[in-house]
C-alpha positions in Angstrom: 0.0 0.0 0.0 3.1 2.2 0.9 4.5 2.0 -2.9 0.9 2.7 -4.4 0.6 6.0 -2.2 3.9 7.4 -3.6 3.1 6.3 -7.2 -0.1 8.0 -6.9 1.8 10.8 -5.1 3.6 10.6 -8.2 0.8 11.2 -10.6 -0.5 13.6 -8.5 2.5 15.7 -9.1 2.8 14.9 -12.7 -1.1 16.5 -13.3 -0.3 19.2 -11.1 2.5 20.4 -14.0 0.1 19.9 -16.7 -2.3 21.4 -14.8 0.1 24.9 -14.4 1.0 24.7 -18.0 -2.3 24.8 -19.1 -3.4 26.5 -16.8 -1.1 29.2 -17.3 -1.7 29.1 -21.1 -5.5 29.7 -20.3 -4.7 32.7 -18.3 -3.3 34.2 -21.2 -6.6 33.9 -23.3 -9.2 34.2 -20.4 -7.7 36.0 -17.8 -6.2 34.6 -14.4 -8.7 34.9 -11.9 -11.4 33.9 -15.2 -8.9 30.6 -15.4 -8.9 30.0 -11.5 -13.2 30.5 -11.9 -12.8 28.0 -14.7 -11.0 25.4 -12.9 -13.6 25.1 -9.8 -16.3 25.8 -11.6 -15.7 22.7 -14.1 -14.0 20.7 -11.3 -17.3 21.3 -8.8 -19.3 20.0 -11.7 -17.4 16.8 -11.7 -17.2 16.6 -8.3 -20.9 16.8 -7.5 -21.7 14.1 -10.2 -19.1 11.8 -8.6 -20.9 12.8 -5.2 -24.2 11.9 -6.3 -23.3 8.6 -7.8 -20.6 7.7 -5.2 -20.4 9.6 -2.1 -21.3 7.6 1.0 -20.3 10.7 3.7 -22.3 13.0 5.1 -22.3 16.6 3.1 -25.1 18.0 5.6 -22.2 17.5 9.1 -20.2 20.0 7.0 -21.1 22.9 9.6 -20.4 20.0 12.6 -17.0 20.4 11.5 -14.1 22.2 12.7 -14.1 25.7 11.5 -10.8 26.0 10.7 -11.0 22.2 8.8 -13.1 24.0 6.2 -10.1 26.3 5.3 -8.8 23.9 2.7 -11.5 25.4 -0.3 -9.5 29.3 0.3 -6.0 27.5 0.6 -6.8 25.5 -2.9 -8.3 29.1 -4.4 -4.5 30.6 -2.7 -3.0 27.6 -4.4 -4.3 27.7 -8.1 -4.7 31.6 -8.9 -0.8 31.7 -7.8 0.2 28.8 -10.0 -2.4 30.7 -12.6 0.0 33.7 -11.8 3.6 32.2 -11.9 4.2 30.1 -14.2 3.3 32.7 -17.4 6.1 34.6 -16.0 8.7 31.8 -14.6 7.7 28.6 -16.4 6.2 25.5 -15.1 9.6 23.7 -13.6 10.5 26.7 -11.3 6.8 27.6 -10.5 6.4 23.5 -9.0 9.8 23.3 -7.5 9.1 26.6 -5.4 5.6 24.8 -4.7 7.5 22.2 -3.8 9.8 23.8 -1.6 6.6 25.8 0.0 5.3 22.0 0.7 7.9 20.6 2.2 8.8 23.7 4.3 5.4 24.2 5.8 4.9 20.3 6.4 7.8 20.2 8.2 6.6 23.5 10.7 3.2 21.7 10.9 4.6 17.7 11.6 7.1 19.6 14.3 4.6 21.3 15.8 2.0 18.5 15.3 -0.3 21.4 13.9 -4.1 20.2 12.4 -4.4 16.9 14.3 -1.2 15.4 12.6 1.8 13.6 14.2 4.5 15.2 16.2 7.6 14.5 13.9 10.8 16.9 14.9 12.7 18.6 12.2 16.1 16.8 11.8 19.1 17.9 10.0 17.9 15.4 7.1 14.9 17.2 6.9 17.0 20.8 6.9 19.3 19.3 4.0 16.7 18.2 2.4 15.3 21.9 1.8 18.3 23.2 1.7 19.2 21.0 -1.5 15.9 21.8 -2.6 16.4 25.7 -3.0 19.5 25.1 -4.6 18.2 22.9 -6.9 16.0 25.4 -7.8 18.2 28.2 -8.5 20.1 25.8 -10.9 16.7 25.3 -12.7 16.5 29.2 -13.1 
């Protein structure tokens, strides 16, 4: 199950790069904030077919939940306009690897802290290198 999660992690990652290419494309055409509209507008489509035919949770709890758990719809609007943004202006290989670099910083600050109900994990120097080869990895892409 391990190997399946980072091979879908994997795929993940790959879409999200078409997604800022075409994305970015778009932007050009439509507008930014028109592309970022167009994205969860289409994608809220999809998703409430998918709903209807195969959800099993409970949509009506929503307000049951955690206020701040119900931040993750502004942080994927946050998210999208910026990739919108970036990557007419840097290209899509630095726009993910500073997305990237975002990622793995703030995951780090909310494991060591065990922020959001997730598990304590203390940053280690590992963790520091690994950012640290990270940035410059990604001036060498610029």
């Amino acid at each position: 199950m391990r190997y399946l999660a980072y091979l879908l992690a994997l795929l993940a990652g790959s879409a999200l790069s078409f997604e800022g290419a075409i994305y970015g494309e778009l932007g050009k055409t439509i507008g930014q904030l028109e592309t970022s509209f167009y994205n969860f507008f289409m994608g809220s489509i999809i998703m409430i077919l998918l709903w209807l035919f195969f959800g099993k949770g409970k949509l009506s709890y929503t307000l049951e939940a955690p206020k701040w758990s119900l931040l993750g719809g502004v942080l994927g609007v946050v998210y999208l306009t910026s990739i919108v943004i970036s990557v007419p202006f840097v290209g899509v290989g630095i726009t993910m690897v500073a997305v990237i670099i975002g990622q793995l910083v703030m995951s780090m600050v909310i494991e060591h802290y065990g922020w959001l109900g997730s598990k304590k994990t203390k940053v280690n120097k590992e963790n520091i290198l690994a950012v640290i080869s990270m940035i410059i990895a990604l001036i060498f892409i610029s």
